[in-house]
Backbone as a printed PyTorch tensor [residue, N CA C, xyz], in Angstrom:
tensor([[[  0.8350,  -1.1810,   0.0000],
         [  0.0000,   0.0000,   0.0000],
         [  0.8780,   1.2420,   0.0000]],

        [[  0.5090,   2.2190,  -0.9410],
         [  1.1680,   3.4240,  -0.7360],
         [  0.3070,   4.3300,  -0.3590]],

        [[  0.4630,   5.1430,   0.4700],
         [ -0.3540,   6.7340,   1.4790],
         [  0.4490,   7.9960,   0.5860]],

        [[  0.0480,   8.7280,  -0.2280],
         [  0.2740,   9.6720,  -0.2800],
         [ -0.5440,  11.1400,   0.1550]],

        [[ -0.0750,  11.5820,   1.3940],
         [ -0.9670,  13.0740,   1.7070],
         [ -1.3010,  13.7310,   1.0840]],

        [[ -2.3910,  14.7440,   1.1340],
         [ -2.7700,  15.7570,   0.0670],
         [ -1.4730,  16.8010,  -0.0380]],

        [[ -0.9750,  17.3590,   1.1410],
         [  0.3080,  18.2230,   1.3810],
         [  1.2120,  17.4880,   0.7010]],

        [[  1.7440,  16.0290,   0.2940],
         [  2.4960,  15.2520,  -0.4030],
         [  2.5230,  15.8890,  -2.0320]],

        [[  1.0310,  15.6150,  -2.4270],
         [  0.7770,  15.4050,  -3.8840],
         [  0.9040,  17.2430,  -4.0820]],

        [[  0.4900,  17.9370,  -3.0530],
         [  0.4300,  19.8710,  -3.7590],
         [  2.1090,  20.2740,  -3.9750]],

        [[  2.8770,  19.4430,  -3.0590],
         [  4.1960,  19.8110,  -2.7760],
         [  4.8320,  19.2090,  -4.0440]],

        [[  4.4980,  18.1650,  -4.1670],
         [  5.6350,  17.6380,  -5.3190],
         [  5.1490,  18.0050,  -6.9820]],

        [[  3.7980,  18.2540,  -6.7640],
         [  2.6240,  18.6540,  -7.7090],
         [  3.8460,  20.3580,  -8.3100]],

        [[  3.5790,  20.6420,  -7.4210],
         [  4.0210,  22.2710,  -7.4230],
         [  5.5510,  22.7890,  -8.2500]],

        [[  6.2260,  21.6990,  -7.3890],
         [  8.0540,  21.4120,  -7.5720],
         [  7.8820,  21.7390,  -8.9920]],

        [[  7.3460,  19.9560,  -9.4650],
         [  7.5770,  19.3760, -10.7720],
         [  7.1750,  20.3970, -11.6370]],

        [[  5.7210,  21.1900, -11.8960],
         [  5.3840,  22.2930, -12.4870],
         [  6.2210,  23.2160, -12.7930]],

        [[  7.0050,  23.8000, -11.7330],
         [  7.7890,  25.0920, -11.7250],
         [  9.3660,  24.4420, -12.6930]],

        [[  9.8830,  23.3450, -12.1730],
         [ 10.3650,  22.6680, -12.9680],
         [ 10.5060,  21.9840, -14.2530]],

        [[  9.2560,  22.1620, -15.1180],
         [  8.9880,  21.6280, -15.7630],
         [  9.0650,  20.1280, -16.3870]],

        [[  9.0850,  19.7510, -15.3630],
         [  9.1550,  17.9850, -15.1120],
         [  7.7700,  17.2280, -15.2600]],

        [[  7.7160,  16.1290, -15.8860],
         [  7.0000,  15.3690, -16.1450],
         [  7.3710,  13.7960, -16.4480]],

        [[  6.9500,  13.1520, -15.7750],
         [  7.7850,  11.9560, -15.6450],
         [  7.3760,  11.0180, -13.6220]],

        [[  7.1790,  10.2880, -13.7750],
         [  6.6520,   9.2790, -12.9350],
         [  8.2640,   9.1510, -11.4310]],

        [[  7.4750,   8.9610, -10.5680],
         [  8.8650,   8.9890,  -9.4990],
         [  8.9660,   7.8760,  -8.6810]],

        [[  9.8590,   7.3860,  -8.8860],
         [ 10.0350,   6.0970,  -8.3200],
         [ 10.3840,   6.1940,  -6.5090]],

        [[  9.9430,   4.9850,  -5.8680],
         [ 10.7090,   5.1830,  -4.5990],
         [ 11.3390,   4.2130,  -4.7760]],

        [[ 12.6380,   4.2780,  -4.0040],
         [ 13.3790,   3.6010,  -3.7600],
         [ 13.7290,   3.3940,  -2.4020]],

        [[ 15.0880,   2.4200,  -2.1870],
         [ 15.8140,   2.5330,  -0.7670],
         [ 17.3130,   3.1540,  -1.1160]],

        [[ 17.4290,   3.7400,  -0.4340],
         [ 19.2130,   4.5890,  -0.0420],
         [ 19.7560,   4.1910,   1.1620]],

        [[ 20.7540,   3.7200,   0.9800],
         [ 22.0860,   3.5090,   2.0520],
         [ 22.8880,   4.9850,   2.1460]],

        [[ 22.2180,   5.7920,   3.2550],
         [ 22.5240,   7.4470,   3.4010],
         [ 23.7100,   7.4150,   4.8620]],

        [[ 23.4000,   8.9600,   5.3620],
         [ 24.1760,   9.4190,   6.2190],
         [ 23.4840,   8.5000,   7.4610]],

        [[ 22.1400,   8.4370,   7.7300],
         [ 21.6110,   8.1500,   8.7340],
         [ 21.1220,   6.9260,   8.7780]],

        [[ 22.0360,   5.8680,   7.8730],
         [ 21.4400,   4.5500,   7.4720],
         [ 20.6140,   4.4970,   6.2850]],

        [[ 19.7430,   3.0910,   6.2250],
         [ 18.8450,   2.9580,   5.0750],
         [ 17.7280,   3.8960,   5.1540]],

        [[ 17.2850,   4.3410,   4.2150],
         [ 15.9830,   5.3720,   3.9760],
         [ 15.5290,   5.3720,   2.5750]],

        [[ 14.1680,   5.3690,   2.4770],
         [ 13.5990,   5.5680,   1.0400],
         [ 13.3840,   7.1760,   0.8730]],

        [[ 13.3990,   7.2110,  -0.4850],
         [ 13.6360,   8.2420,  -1.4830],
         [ 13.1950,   8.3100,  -2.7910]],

        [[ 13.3540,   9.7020,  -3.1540],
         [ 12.2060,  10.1460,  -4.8230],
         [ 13.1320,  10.2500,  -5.6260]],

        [[ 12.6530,   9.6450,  -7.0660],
         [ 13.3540,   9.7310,  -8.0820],
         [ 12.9820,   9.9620,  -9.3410]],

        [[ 13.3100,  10.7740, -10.2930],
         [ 12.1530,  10.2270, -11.6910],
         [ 12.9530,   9.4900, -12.0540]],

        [[ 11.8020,   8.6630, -12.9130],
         [ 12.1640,   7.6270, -13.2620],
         [ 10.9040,   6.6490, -14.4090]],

        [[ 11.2170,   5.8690, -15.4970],
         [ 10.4650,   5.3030, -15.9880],
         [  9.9730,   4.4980, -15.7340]],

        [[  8.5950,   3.7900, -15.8500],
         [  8.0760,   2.2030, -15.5040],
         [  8.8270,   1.2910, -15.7800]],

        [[  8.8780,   0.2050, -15.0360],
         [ 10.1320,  -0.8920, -15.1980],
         [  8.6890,  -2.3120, -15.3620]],

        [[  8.8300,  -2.8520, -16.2280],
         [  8.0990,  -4.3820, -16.0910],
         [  7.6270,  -4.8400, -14.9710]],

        [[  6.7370,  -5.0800, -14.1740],
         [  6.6210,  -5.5110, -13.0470],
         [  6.5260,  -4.6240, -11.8850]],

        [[  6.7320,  -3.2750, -11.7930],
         [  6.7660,  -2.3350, -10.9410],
         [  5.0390,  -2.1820, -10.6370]],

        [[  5.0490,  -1.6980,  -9.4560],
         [  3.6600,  -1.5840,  -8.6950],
         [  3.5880,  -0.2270,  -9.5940]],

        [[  2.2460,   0.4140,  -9.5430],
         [  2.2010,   1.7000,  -9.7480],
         [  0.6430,   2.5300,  -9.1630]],

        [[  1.3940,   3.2260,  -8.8350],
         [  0.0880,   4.2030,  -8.2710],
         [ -0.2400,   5.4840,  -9.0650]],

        [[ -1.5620,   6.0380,  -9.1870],
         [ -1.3250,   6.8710, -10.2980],
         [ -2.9900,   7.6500,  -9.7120]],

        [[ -3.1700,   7.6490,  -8.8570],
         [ -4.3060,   8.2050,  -8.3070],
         [ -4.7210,   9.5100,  -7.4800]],

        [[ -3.1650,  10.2500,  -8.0040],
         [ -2.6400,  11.2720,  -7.4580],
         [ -2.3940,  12.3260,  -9.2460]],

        [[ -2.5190,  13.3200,  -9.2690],
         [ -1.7210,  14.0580, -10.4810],
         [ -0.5580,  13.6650, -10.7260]],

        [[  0.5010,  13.0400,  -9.7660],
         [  1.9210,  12.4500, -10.2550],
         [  1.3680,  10.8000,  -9.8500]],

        [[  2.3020,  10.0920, -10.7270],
         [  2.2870,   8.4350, -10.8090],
         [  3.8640,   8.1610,  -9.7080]],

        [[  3.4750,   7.2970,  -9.3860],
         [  4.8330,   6.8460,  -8.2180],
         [  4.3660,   5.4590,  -8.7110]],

        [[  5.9020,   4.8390,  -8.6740],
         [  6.4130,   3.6440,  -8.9200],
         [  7.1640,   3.3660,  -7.3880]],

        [[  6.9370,   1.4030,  -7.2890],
         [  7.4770,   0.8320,  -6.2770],
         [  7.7170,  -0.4640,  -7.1560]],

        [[  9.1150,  -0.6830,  -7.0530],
         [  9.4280,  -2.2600,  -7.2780],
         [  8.4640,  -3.0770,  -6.3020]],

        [[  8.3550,  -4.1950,  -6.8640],
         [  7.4250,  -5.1030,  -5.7940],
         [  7.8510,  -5.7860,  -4.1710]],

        [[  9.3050,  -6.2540,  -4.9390],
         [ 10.3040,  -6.3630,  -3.5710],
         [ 10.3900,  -5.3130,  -2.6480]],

        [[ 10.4350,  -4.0970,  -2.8230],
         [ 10.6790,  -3.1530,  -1.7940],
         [  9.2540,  -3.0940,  -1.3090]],

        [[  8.3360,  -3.2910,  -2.2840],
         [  7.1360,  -2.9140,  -1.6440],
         [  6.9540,  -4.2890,  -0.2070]],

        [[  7.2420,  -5.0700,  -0.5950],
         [  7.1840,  -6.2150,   0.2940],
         [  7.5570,  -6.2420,   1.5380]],

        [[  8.9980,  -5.4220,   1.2530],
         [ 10.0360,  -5.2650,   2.1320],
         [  9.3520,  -4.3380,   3.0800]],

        [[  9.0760,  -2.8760,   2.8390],
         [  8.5680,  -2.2470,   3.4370],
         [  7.2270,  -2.3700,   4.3310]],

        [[  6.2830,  -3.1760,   3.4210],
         [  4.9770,  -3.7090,   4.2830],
         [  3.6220,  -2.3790,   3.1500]],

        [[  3.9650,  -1.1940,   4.1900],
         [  3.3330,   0.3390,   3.2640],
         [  3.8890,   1.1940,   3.5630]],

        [[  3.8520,   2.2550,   2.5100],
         [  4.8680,   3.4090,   2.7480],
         [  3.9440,   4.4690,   2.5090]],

        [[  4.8000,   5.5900,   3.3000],
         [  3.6600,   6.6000,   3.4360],
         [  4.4490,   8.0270,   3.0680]],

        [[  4.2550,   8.7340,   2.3140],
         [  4.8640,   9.8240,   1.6270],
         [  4.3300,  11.1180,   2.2800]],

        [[  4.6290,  11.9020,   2.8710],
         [  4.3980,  13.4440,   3.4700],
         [  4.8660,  14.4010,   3.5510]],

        [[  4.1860,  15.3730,   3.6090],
         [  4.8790,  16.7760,   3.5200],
         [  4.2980,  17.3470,   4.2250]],

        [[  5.6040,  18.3620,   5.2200],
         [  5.3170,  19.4490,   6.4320],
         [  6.1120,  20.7900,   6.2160]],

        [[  5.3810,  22.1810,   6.3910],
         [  6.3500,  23.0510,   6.3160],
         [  6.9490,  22.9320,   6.9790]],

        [[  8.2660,  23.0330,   6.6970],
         [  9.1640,  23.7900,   7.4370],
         [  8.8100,  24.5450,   8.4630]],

        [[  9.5460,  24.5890,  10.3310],
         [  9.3360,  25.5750,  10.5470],
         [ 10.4620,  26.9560,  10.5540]],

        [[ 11.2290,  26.9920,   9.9310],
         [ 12.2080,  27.8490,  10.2230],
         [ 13.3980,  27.8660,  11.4910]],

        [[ 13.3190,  26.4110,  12.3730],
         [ 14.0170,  26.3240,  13.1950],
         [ 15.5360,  25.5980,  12.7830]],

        [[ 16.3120,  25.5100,  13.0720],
         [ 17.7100,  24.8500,  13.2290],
         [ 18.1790,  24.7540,  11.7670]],

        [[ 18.6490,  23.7470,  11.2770],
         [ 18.9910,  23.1720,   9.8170],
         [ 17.9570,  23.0840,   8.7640]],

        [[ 16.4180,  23.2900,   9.2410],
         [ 15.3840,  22.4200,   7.9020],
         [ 14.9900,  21.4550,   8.0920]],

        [[ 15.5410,  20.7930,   9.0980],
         [ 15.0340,  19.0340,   9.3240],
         [ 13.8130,  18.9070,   9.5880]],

        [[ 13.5750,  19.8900,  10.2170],
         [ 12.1370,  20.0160,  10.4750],
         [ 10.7450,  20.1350,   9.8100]],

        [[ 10.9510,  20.0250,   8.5270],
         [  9.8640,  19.9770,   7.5490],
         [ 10.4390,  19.5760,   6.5360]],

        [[  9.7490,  19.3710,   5.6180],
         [  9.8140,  18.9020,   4.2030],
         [  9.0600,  17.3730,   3.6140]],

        [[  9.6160,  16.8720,   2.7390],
         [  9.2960,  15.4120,   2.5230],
         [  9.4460,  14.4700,   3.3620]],

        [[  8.8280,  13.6540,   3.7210],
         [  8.9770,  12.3620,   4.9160],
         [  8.4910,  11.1450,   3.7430]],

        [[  9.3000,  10.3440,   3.6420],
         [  8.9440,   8.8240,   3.6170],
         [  9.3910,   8.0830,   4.4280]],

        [[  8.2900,   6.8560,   5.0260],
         [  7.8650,   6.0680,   5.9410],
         [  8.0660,   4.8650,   5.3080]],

        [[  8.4930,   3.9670,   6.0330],
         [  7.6190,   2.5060,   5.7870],
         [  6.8620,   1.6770,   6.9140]],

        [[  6.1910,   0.8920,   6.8320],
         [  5.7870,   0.3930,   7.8660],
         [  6.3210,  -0.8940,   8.6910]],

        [[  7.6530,  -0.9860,   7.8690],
         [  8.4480,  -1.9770,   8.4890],
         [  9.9080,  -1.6780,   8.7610]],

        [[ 10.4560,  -2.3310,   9.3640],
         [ 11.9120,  -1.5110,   9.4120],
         [ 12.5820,  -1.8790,   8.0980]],

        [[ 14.0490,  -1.2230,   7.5130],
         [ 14.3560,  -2.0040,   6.7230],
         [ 15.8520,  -1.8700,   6.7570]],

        [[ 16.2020,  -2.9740,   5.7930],
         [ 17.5210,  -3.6830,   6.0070],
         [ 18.6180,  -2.4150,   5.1530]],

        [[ 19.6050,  -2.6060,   5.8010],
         [ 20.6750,  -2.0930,   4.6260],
         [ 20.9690,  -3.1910,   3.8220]],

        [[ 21.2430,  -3.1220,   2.6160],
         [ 21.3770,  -3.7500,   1.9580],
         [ 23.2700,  -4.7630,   2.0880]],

        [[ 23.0450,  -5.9640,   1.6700],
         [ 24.1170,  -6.5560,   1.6240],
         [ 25.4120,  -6.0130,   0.9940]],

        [[ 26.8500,  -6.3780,   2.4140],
         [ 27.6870,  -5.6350,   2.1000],
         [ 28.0020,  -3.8620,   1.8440]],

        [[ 26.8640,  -3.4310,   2.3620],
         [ 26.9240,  -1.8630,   2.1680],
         [ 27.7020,  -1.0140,   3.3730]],

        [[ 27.9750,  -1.9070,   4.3990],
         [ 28.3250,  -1.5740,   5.6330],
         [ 27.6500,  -0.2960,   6.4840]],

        [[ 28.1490,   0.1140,   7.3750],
         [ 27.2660,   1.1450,   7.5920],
         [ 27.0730,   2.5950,   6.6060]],

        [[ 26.4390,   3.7060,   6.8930],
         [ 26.0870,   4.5250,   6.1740],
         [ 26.6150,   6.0020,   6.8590]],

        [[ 27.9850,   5.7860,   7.4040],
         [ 28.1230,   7.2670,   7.9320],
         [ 29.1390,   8.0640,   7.0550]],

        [[ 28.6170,   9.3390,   7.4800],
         [ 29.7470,  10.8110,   6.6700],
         [ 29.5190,  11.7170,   7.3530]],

        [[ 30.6060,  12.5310,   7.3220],
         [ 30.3290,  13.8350,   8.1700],
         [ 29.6860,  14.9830,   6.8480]],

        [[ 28.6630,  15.4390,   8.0740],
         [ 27.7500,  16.7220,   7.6880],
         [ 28.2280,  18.0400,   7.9930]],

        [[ 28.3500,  18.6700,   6.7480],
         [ 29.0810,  20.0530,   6.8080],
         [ 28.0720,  21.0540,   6.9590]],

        [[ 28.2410,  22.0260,   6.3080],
         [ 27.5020,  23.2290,   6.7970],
         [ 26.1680,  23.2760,   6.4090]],

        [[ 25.6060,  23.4400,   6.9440],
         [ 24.1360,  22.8640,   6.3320],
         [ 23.3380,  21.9430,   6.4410]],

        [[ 24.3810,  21.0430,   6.7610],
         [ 23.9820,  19.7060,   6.8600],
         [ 22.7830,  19.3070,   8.0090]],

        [[ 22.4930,  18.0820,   8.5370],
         [ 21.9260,  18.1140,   9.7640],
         [ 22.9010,  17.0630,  10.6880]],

        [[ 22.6520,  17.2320,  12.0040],
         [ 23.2460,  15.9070,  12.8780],
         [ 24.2620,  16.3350,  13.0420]]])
């Protein structure tokens, strides 16, 4: 199952417009600063990919991740103007924990200016 918020679909709705982007966004998983985390991408339909399209933008999920994850839930919060930004923006969820992927070891780097953490 994928959840996308209404604040989800106006936010990324909005981006892509001003951008002039058109094109379907995949989620994925990332081996990041703070470990594994899913993430937006454009991207084309792949054979077999789940797809949701019940929103003005279409989002793609491989089936495995979808599995992996259980459901994922896509959101958007303003910002409030406090610290780094961490505090608002895009959130993806899953409803399960998930693995780093094999051999990726952990996921650390130092965060420079701007950064968060």
């Amino acid at each position: 199952m994928l959840e996308i918020t209404g604040e989800a679909v106006t936010f990324l709705k909005n981006y892509m417009d001003e951008q002039n982007l058109d094109s379907p966004l995949r989620v994925f998983k990332q081996n990041g600063c703070g470990g594994v985390r899913l993430a937006l991408a454009l991207d084309q339909e792949q054979p077999g990919d789940n797809t949701f399209s019940d929103s003005p933008i279409t989002f793609l999920v491989d089936p495995d991740l979808m599995a992996e994850c259980g459901g994922i839930k896509i959101d958007y919060q303003e910002p409030d103007g406090k610290g780094c930004g961490c505090s608002g923006g895009l959130s993806l969820t899953s409803t399960k924990a998930l693995a780093a992927p094999e051999g990726s070891g952990g996921g650390g780097c130092a965060c420079g200016s701007g950064g968060c953490g």
